[in-house]
N, C-alpha and C positions, 0 to 999 in steps of 0.2 A: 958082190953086194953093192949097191945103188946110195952111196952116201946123200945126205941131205944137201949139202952145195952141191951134188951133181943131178938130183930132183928138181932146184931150184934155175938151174940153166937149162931143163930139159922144157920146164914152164915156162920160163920167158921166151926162150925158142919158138914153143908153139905158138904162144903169145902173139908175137913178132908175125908170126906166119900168117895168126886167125887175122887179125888185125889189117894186114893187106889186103887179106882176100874182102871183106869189111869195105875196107876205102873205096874197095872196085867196085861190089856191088850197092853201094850208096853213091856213086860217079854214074853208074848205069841207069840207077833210077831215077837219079837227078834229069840225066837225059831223056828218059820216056817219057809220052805226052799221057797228060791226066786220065784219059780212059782205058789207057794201056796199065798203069801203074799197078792197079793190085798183082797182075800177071807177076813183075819185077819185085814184091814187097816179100814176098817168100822165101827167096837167097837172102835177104838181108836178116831179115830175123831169124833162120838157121844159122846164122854163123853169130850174130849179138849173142844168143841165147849161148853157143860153145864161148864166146870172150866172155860173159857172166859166169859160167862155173869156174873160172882161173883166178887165181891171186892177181890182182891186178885189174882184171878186166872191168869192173865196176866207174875206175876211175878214169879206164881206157873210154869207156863208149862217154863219162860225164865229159870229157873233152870233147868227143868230136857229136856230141849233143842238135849245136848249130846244123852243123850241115847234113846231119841224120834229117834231123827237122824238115830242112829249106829244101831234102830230097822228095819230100811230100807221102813222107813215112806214114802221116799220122789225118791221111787228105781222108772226108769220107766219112769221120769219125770222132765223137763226144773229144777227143782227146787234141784233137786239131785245137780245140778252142777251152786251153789250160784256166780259163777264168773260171768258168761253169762246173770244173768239176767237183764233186764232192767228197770228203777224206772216207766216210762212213763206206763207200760203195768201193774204195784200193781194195778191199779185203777179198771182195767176191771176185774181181779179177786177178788176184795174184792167185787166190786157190782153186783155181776154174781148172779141171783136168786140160782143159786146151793150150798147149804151150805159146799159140800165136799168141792168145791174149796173155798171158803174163808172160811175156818177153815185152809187149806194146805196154804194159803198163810198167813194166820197169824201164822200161828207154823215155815215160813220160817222166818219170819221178827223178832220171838221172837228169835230163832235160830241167827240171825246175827246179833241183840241190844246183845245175851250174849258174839258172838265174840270183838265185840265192846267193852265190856266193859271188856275182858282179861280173861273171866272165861271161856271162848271154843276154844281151840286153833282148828282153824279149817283149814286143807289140803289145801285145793282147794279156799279160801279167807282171807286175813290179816284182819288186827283190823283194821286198816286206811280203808282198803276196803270197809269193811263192815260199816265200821260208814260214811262215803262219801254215800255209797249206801243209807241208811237210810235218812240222811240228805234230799238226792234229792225227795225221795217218800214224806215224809215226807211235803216240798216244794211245792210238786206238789199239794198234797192233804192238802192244809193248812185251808180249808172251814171243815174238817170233823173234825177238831180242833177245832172249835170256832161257828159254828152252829148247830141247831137240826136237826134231819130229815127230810127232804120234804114229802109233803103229797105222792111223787112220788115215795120216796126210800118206806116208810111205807108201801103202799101199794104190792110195789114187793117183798122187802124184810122183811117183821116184825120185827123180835127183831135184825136179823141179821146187821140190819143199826146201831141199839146199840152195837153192839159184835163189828163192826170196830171201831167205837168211842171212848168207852173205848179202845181197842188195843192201838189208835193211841194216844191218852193221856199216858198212859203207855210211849210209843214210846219217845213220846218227851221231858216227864220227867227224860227220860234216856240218849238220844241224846242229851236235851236243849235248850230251845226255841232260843236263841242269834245265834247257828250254824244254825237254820231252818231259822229264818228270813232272813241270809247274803246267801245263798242258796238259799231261793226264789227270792231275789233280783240279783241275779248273774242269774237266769234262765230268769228271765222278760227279762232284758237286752239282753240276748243270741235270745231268740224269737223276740225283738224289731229289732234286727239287720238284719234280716231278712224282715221286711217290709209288715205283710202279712195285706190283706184287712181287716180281721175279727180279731175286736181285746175285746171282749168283756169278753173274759176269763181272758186275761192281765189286764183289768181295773178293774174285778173282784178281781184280785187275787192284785192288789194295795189298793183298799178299803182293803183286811183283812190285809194286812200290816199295813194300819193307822188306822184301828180297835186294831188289836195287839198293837200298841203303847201307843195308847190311854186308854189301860185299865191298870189300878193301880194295879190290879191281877198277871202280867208276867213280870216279871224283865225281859228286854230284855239286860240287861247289855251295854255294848259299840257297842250293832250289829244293822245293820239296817239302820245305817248313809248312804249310798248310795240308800236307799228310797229315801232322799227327793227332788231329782230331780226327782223323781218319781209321789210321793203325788202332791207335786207341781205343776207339770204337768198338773194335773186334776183338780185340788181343790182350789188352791191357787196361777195362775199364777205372777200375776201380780199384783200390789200395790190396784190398784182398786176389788181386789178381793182375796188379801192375806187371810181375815179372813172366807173365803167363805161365803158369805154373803146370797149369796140367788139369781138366777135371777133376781125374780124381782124388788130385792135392786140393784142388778149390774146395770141393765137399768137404773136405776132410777140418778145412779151416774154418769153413760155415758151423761145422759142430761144436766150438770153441767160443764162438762169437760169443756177445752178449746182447741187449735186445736194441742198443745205443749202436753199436756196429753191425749189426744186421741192416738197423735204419739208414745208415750208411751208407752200407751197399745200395741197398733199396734204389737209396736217393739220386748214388750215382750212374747206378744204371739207366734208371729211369730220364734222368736227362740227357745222357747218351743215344739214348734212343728216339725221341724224339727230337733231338735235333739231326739226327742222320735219317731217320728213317732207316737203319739197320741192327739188330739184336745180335748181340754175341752170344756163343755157345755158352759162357759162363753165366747169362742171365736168365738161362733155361735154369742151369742146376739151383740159381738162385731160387726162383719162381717155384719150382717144387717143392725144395725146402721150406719157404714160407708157407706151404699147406698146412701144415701143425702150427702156424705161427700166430694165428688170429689176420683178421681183414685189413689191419690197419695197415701191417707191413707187408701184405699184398696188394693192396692198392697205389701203396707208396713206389711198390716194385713197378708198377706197371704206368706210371705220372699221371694217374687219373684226378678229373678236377671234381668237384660235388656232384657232379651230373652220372660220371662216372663212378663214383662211391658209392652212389644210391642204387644204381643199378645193380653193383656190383653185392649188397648187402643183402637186396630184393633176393635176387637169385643164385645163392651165394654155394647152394649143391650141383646147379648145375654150370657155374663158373668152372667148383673143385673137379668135376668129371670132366670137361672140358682141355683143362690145362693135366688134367689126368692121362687124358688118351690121347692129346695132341701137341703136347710141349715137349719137347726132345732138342738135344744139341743139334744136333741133325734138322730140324723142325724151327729152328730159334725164331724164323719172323711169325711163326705162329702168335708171340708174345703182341706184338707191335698191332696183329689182325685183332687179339681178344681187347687189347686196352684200347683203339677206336672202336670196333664194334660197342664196346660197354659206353663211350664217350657219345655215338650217335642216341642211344639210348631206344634201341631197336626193339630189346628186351620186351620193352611195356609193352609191343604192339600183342594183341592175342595170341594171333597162331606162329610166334615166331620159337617163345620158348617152348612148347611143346615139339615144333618141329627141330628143334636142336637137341631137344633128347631121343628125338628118334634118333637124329644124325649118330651121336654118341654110340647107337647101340646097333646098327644099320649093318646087316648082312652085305659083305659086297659079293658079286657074281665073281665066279671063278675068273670070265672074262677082264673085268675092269680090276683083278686083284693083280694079273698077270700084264695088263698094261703101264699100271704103277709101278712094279718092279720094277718093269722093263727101264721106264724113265727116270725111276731116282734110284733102284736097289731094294732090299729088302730088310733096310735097318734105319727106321725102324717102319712095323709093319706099314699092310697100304692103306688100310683103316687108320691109321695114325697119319700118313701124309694129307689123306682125305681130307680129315679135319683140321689142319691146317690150311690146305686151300680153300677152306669154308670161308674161317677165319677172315683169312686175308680177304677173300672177295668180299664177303661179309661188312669189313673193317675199311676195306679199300677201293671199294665199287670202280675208281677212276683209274683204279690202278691197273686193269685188266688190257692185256695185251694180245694181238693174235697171229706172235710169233711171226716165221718166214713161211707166213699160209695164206690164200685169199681168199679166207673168210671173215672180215672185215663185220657181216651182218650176224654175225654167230656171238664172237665176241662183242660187240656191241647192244645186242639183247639178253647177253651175261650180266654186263654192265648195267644196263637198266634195269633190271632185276634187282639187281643188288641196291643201288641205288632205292628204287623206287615202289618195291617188292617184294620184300627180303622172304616171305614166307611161299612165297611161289618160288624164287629162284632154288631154296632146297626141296620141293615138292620136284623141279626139273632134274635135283641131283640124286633126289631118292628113287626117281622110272630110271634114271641113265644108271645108276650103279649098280644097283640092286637086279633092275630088271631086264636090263640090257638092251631098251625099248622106251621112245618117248612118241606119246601119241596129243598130237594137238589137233584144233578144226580148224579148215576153212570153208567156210560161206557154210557152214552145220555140218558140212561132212568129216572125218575123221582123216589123219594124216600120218600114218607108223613111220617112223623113221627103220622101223627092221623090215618091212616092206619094201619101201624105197631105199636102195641102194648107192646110188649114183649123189655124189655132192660137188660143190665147186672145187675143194681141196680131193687133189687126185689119190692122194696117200694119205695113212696114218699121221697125222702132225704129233710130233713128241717134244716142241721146244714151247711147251704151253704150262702154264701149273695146273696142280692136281685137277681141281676141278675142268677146267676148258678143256682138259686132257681127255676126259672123259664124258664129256658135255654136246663139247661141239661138235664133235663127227655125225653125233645124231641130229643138233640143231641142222647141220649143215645139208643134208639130207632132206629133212621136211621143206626146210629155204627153197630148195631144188625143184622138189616136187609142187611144192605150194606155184612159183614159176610155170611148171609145165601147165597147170592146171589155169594157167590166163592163158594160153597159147591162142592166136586167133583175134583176142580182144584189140581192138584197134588204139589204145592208151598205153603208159606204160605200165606195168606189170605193178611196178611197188604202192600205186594207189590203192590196192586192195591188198595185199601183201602186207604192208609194214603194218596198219591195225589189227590184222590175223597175230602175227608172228611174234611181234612186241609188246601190244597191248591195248585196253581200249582207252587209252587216255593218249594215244596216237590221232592228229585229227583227223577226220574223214575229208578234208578240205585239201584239196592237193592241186598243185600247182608245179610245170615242166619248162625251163626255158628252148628246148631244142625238140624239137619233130620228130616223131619216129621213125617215118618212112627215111626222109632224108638227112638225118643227124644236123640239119644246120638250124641255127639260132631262127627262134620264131617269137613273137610277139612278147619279145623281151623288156619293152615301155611296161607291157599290162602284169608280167612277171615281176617285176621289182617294183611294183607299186604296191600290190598285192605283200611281198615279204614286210616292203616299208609299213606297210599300216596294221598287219600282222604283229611282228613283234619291235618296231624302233617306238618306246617309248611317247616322242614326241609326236607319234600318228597312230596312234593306240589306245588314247585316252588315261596314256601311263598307266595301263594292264604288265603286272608282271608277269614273265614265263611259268604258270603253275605245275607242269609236268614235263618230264624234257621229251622232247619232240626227236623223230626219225630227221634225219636231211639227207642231202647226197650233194658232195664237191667235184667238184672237176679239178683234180691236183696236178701241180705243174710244176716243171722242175724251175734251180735258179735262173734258166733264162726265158722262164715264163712259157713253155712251152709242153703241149699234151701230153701228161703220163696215162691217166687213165681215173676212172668213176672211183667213188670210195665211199665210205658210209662211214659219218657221223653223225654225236646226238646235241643238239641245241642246249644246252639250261639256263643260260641266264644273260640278261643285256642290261648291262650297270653302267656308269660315269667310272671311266678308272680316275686312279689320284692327280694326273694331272687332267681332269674335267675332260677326255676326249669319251666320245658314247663306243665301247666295248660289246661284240659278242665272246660270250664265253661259252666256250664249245667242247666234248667229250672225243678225243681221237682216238680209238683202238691200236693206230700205229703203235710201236713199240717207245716211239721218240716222238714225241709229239711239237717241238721245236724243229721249224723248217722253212727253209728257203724257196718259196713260191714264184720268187722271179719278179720283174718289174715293181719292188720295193716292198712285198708282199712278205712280208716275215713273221712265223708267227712267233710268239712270244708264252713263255710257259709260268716267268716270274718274274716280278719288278713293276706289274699292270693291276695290282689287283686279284691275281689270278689263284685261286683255294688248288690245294694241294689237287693234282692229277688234272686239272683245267687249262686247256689252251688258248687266248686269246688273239684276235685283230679286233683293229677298228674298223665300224660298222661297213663301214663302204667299202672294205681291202678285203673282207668279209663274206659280203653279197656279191661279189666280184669273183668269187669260187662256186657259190652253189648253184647248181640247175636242176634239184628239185626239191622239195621240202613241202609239209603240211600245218594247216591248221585248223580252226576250231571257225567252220562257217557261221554257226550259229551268234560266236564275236568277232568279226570282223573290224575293223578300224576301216578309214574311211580313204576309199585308194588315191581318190582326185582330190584331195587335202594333201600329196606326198607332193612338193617342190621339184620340180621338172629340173632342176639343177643336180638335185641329188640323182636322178635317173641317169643323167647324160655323165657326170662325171666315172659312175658304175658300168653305164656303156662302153664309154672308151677302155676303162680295166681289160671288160672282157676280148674287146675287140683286139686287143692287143696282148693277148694271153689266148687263153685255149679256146675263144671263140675268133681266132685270126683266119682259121682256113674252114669258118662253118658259116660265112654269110649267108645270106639268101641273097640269090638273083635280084630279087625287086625290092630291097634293103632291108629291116629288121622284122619289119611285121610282115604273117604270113597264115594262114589257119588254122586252126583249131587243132592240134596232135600230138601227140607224144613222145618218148623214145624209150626202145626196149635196152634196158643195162641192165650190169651185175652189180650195179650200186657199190 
C-alpha cells in the first residue's frame, strides 16, 4: 500500500520532471521567430496544463509567469494586452470545452496574481490593476470556490473543471478571501441597482456569501459587513423570520400574530424590498396570508404609495387572483413585479385589466406548458410562472434581458411593450402561449411566425424569464422574415422594419451613418446634425422625447474597438445633477454598465439614471450610434447644430469603430445605407 508521504514524493517527483520539460519548451519558443510561434505554443500548454493538475503547480507556472510571457505565449491574442481585459468574459474561457483556451487563461491570471504580488513588474498593467482585476473574476466566479463540479461541467469538461478549481483556490489564497468577499458584494449592489427581472444568479451568489461566512474554515477578517443587508434580505427579513425558520414555521407564526405584528412584518418586508429589489420566499407566505386580512396590510406588504393604494383598492379581485395564481416561494419577485405594476398605475388604462383577467385564466398550449417546466421545474405550475413573468415585465419593463442570445430586437420590443403598451404586450403573450403562433403585418401583409422558421437565435434560448421564454422565439422569427422581405431594397432594412415590428410611434424618419454597399462611414457631418436637432434639447426647440424611439450602436470593447451592431431604445435627454446634457437609454444586454473604450463608460447609477436606465453624455453617446429615427414631420433645425459639437463627435468615432471604415475621399460620400442585424 502507497502511504501518503510516499504519494507526496511520487507528486513532487513528477512535479520536478513536468516542470523541466516546461522550461524547455518555453526556451524553444522564446527562440522561434514570431510567425513560427503558434506551431511551438502547443508543447507548452500541454505540459502547463499537466503542472496545473499537481499540488504545487499553480505556484510553479505563477513564478516563471515572466518568462512564459517574454516567450510570446500570449502574441496574437486579447490576452497579450492584460489592460483590456474584462473579469465578466474569465468565465467563458475557463469553461470552454477547449483546453488550449483555459490553460491561456489560466497562465494569464497566474501572470497578473505575480504582478499583484510585486514579483512582475508588468508594461502595459500596475499591481493595483492587476490585483482589482483578479479580485473582480474572482467575485464573479465565487461558486468555483466553494463547490464541486456539476454533473454538467464533468461531463463537458472532465478533469479540466478540476484544473480551474484548484487555479482559483490558488487565486484567492493569493488575492484573499476578505478582498473577494467586499468585491462580490460591491458587484451584487452594482447589478441590484440596475433592477433587472432575473435575479437568480444574485440570490445565488448571496447564498455563497453566507455560506462563506458561515464556515469556520475562511477567516473572512473585517470584509463582508455590507452583506447583511443582503442575507437579510432573503433569509432573515424580519423579526418573525430573523432566524430563518423554515416556511412552514413562518406560517405557523403568522397565525398567532396580531394585527400590530402582522403591520410589522408588512413594514419590514416591504422596505426590504424595495431597497434590494429582491423578495424573499417568506414575503410570499406573508402576502398570501394577508388575503383574509383587508387592503391595508396588503398594501403595507407590498410599500405601495397613494398611487399604488388606489389602484390597488380599484381593482382589488383581480389584484387577489393575481397574487393567487402567481405568488409562490418559488415565484417570490412576482411580489416586487405586482407592487410597481400597481405603482405605474397601468391598471386605469382600459384594456389592460381585462387583459389580466384573461392572463389569470389563459389556457397554455401543451407546447409552452412543456418549455416552462423544462426552464424552472414543475413547482409550482407553468400557468403560475407565467404570471409571474407578466408581473415582472409588466412592473419592470427596463428590466428585460436577452440572455446569452442574439436577439437583442426581440427583447427590446418586449421591453417596449411593456413600457409603452402594456395591453398589446399581453395580447403578444396570449398568440405565443396559448396559440403557439404570432402573426404580425408588414407593409399590409401578414407575418406567422409558425410559418417562418428560421430566426437570428439558432436554438431554443432557456436563460430568459417566463415570458421572453416563450415570446421571443417567435418574435425572433417574424424579425427574420420581416428582413428577408427587404431583400434587394437598396437602404438598410430597419427603416421599414422597426415601425412594422415595434410600433407606430417608431418614426418614419430615419437616418444611417455608414453605406451599405461599402460599410465605411458616409456623410456623417449630415448624420449627427440630424440626431443633434432631433433630440439635444438645445436644437430642438426643447422638444421632449415622447415615445422611446428604436436606435442601433456600434459597441466597442475597452479599447475602443469593433464588437459589433446592437439595438437599443432612446427615452429620454435630461441635465444630470452635475448640469452635464445625458442621453438615457434602454440596453437589453444583461449588464448594462460597460466599458466602451476611449473613456466611454456608460453609467447605470449616480447620473440621474431611473431604475433599469443606462446613461452617457450626449456627445460619448452619439459617438456609438449609426442609426436611429425620428419624427420628419418635427424636425429641429440641423444648421442651428455648432460645428464643434460635429467635429468633437467625429473624432470619437474615428477613433473607435469608425477607425478602419473611412472613405477614400474623407467623410462625406452618397446617399446609402448598410444592411445589419441591429
Amino acid at each position: 500500500m502507497t502511504t501518503n508521504d510516499e504519494r507526496s514524493v511520487n507528486v513532487s517527483g513528477s512535479l520536478e520532471k513536468l516542470l523541466d520539460n516546461l522550461d524547455e519548451a518555453v526556451a524553444i519558443l522564446a527562440r522561434t521567430k514570431d510567425f513560427a510561434k503558434p506551431l511551438k505554443t502547443g508543447r507548452v500548454l500541454t505540459v502547463a496544463r499537466r503542472v496545473l493538475m499537481l499540488e504545487g503547480g499553480c505556484a510553479a507556472l505563477e513564478q516563471r509567469a515572466p518568462d512564459i510571457e517574454a516567450a510570446g505565449i500570449f502574441n496574437g491574442s486579447d490576452w497579450a494586452f492584460p489592460q483590456i481585459l474584462i473579469p465578466s468574459l474569465a468565465r467563458h474561457s475557463l469553461q470552454s470545452g477547449t483546453s488550449e483556451t483555459v490553460v491561456m487563461e489560466a497562465l494569464s491570471e497566474l501572470r497578473l496574481l505575480a504582478v499583484a504580488h510585486g514579483t512582475y513588474l508588468h508594461a502595459g498593467i500596475s499591481t493595483e490593476q492587476a490585483h482589482h482585476y483578479l479580485t473582480q473574476v474572482l467575485a464573479l466566479n465565487l461558486e468555483l470556490l466553494f463547490t464541486p463540479p456539476s454533473e454538467t461541467e464533468r461531463t463537458q469538461q472532465g478533469d479540466l473543471a478540476l484544473l480551474t478549481r484548484a487555479l482559483y483556490r490558488h487565486l484567492a489564497e493569493g488575492i484573499g478571501y476578505e478582498h473577494v468577499i467586499d468585491q462580490l458584494v460591491d458587484e451584487i449592489w452594482r447589478i441590484l441597482q440596475q433592477r433587472p427581472i432575473q435575479v437568480d444568479s444574485v440570490k445565488q451568489m448571496i447564498l455563497q456569501i453566507a455560506t462563506c461566512r458561515a464556515n469556520p474554515e475562511i477567516d473572512l477578517g473585517n470584509s463582508g459587513q455590507g452583506a447583511d443587508r443582503l442575507i437579510s434580505s432573503l433569509f432573515g427579513t424580519t423579526h418573525g423570520c430573523r432566524e430563518d425558520p423554515g416556511l412552514d414555521a413562518y406560517l405557523e407564526r403568522l397565525g398567532s400574530m396580531d394585527t400590530a405584528a402582522l403591520q410589522y412584518e408588512a413594514t419590514g418586508f416591504a422596505r426590504a424590498m424595495h431597497d434590494t429589489g429582491l423578495v424573499s420566499p417568506y414575503h410570499t407566505v406573508l402576502l398570501r396570508h394577508l388575503l383574509n386580512h383587508g387592503e391595508h396590510l396588503l398594501a403595507e406588504a407590498m410599500g405601495l404609495s397613494s398611487t399604488g393604494r388606489d389602484c390597488l383598492l380599484c381593482y382589488r379581485e383581480l389584484v387577489h387572483a393575481m397574487i393567487d395564481l402567481g405568488v409562490h416561494p418559488q415565484t417570490s419577485q412576482a411580489v416586487y413585479g405586482l407592487a410597481l405594476l400597481l405603482e405605474r398605475g397601468i391598471l386605469y388604462q382600459p384594456p389592460v385589466a381585462p387583459a389580466l383577467w384573461r392572463q389569470v385564466a389563459l389556457p397554455l398550449s401543451p407546447y409552452s406548458q412543456q418549455r416552462l417546466i423544462l426552464a424552472f421545474g414543475n413547482t409550482p405550475a407553468p400557468n403560475a410562472r407565467l404570471m409571474e413573468g407578466v408581473l415582472c415585465m409588466l412592473g419592470q419593463p427596463l428590466g428585460v434581458g436577452q440572455g446569452n442570445n442574439p436577439t437583442c430586437q426581440s427583447a427590446r420590443a418586449l421591453s417596449m411593450w411593456a413600457y409603452n403598451d402594456p395591453d398589446y404586450l399581453l395580447q403578444m403573450v396570449a398568440w405565443a402561449t396559448r396559440d403557439d403562433e404570432i402573426i404580425m403585418h408588414f407593409e399590409g401583409q401578414p407575418v406567422s411566425s409558425r410559418e417562418n422558421l428560421e430566426g437570428v437565435a439558432k436554438g431554443l434560448p432557456f436563460d430568459l424569464d417566463p415570458v421572453s421564454l416563450l415570446v421571443v422565439p417567435h418574435l425572433d422569427r417574424i424579425y427574420v422574415e420581416m428582413g428577408r422581405r427587404c431583400v434587394g431594397r437598396s437602404e438598410d432594412p430597419h427603416r421599414w422594419i422597426n415601425p412594422e415590428f415595434h410600433g407606430w410611434w417608431a418614426g418614419r424618419g430615419f437616418r444611417i451613418a455608414v453605406d451599405v454597399a461599402t460599410g465605411k462611414l458616409h456623410q456623417l457631418d449630415d448624420f449627427l446634425r440630424y440626431f443633434y436637432a432631433s433630440y439635444h434639447p438645445y436644437f430642438n426647440g426643447n422638444q421632449p422625447l415622447i415615445h422611446p424611439q428604436p436606435a442601433g450602436i456600434a459597441v466597442t470593447d475597452s479599447a475602443a474597438r469593433f464588437i459589433g451592431w446592437h439595438a437599443i431604445t432612446l427615452l429620454r435627454v435630461s441635465l444630470d445633477p452635475q448640469q452635464v446634457m445625458r442621453m438615457y437609454f434602454y440596453n437589453p444586454n444583461n449588464d448594462s454598465g460597460q466599458d466602451w473604450g476611449d473613456g466611454v463608460v456608460v453609467s447605470t447609477a449616480g447620473n440621474g439614471e431611473r431604475f433599469g436606465e443606462a446613461s452617457l453624455p450626449f456627445e460619448d453617446f452619439v459617438s456609438r450610434v449609426y442609426i436611429f429615427h425620428y419624427d420628419p414631420l418635427e424636425p429641429g433645425d440641423p444648421t442651428q447644430v455648432e460645428t464643434q459639437y460635429v467635429h468633437t463627435v467625429i473624432d470619437k468615432i474615428q477613433r473607435s469603430w469608425g477607425r478602419d471604415r473611412l472613405p477614400e475621399t474623407g467623410l462625406q460620400a452618397d446617399d446609402g445605407q448598410e444592411t445589419v442585424p441591429g
